[in-house]
LOBA-204644 format. One record per residue (C-alpha): x, y, z; residue in one letter. Coordinates in nm, 3 decimals, padded with zeros to 5 digits. Layout:
N
X;Y;Z;a
...
***
This chain:
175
00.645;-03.052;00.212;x
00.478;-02.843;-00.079;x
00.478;-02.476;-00.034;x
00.126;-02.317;-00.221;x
00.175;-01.968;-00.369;x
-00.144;-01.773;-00.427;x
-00.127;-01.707;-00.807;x
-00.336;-01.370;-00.792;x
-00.294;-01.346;-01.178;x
-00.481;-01.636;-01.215;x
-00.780;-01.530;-00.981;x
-00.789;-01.175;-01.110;x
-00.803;-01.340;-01.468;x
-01.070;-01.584;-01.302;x
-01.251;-01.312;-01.193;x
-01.276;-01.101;-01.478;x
-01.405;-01.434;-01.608;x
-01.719;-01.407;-01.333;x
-01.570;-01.649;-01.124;x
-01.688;-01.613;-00.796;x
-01.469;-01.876;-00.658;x
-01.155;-01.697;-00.771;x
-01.313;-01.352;-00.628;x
-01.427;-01.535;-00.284;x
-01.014;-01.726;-00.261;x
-00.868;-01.368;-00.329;x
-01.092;-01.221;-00.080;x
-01.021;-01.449;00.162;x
-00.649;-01.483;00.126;x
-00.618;-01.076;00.121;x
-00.826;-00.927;00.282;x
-00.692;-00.921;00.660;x
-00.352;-00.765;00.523;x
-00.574;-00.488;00.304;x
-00.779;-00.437;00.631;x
-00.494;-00.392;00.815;x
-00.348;-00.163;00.563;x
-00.648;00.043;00.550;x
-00.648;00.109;00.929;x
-00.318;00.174;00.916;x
-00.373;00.435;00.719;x
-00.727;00.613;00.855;x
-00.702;00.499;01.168;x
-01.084;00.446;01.213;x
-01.192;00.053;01.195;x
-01.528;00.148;01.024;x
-01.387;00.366;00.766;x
-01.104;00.090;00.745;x
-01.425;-00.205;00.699;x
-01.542;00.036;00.400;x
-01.258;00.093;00.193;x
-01.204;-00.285;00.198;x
-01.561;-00.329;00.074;x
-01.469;-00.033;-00.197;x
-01.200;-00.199;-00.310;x
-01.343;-00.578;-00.342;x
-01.625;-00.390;-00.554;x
-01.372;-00.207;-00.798;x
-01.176;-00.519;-00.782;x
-01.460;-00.742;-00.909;x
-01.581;-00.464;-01.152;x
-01.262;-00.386;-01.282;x
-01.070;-00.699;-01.260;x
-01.089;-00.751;-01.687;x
-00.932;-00.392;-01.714;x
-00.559;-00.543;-01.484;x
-00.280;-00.615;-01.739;x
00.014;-00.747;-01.613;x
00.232;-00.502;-01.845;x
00.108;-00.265;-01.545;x
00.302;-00.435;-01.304;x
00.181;-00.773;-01.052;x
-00.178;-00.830;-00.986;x
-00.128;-00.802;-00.597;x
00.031;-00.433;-00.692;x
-00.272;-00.332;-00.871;x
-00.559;-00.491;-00.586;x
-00.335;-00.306;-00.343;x
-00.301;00.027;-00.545;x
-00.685;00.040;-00.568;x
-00.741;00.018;-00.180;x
-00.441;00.258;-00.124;x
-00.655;00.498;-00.351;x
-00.989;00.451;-00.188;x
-00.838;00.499;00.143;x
-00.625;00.821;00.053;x
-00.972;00.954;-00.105;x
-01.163;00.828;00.223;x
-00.823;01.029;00.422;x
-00.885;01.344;00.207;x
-01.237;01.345;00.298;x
-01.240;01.317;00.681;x
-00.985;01.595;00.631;x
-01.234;01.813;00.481;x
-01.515;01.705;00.726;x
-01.288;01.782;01.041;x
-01.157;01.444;01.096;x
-00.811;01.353;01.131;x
-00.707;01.074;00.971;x
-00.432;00.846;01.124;x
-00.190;01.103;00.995;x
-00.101;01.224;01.351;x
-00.077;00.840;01.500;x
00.303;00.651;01.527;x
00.391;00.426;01.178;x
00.381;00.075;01.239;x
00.669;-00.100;01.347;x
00.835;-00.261;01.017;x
00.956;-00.628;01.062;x
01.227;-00.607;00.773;x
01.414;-00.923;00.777;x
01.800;-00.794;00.816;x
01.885;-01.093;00.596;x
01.575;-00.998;00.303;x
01.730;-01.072;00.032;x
01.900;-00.849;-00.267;x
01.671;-00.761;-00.533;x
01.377;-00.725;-00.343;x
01.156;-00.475;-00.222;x
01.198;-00.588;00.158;x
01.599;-00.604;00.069;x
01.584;-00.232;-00.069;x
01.355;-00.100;00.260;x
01.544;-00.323;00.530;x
01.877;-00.076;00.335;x
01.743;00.279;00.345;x
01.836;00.477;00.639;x
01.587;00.589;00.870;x
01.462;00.986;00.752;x
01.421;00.846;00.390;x
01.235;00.538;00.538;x
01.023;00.749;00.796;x
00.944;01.001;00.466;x
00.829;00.747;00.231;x
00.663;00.540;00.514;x
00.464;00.884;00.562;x
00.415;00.920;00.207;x
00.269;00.545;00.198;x
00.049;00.517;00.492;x
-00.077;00.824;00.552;x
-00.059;01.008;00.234;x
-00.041;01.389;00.138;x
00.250;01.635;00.043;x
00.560;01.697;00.077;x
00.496;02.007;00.284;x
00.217;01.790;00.530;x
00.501;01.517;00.544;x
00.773;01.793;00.637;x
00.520;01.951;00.928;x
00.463;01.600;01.059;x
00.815;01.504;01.081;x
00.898;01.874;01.188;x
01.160;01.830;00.884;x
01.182;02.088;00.579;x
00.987;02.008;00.278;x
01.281;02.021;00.036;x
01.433;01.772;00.274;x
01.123;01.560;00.262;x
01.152;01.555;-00.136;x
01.504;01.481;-00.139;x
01.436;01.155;00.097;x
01.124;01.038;-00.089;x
01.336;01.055;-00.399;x
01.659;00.929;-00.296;x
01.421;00.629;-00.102;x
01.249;00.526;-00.445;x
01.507;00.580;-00.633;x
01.726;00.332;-00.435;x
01.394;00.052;-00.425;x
01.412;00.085;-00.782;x
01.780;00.073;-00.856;x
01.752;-00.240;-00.590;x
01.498;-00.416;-00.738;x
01.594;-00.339;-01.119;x
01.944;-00.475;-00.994;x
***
């Protein structure tokens, strides 16, 4: 049986090219993970619908300016809609909306056998305050003293866990 891997190098690179192809098979293999993502994070389906469109737009605009010295092309697609939907969090903030800052994380499905080296390895490790921090940090965004008041935890202990937590994902992956 052969096993496809999406190569999103090659359809970033193909769409920088104007290939809308490449733009339309990385939309379609992506999206319903960045969707999911996005609600995940703003806890509204409609604002969720339009920071996927956002980011398919800065992808296809931007796609020539992704250089893989920057890290993997899935890191930067997913780094653009984490920043559109922090920026559309920050705004129904500031218009009286709460964002899903205030609803339970997701459920993580870490394989207990993940294996070494990896990201899912280093996360399926970390013990549960530095997990629930930087799971805080991820999905719903803000500081260290918004983190601390959600997880009714003190903000220097919320610094110490997000730093300990990346530093061990690094150290992990690095390894």
């Amino acid at each position: 049986m052969t096993v496809s891997v999406f190569d999103f190098e090659a359809e970033l690179s193909a769409c920088a090219a104007g290939d809308r192809a490449a733009f339309l098979a990385l939309y379609r293999h992506e999206s319903p993970a960045m969707r999911a993502l996005a609600l995940a994070m703003l806890d509204d389906p409609g604002a969720a619908d339009t920071v996927l469109h956002e980011t398919f737009v800065l992808i296809w605009r931007n796609a020539a300016g992704y250089s893989p010295a920057i890290g993997t092309a899935r890191a930067w697609v997913y780094s653009i809609l984490r920043y559109r939907a922090s920026a559309h969090a920050r705004q129904m903030r500031a218009d009286g909306r709460h964002p899903a800052e205030n609803t339970p994380l997701p459920a993580l499905d870490l394989p207990s056998d993940a294996p070494a080296g990896t990201v899912a390895g280093a996360l399926s490790t970390l013990p549960g305050p530095q997990l629930d921090a930087l799971l805080q940090a991820y999905l719903h965004g803000g500081d260290p003293a918004r983190i601390a008041a959600r997880l009714d935890r003190s903000e220097p202990d919320i610094e110490a866990s997000l730093s300990a937590a990346l530093a061990h994902i690094d150290g992990a992956v690095r390894a």
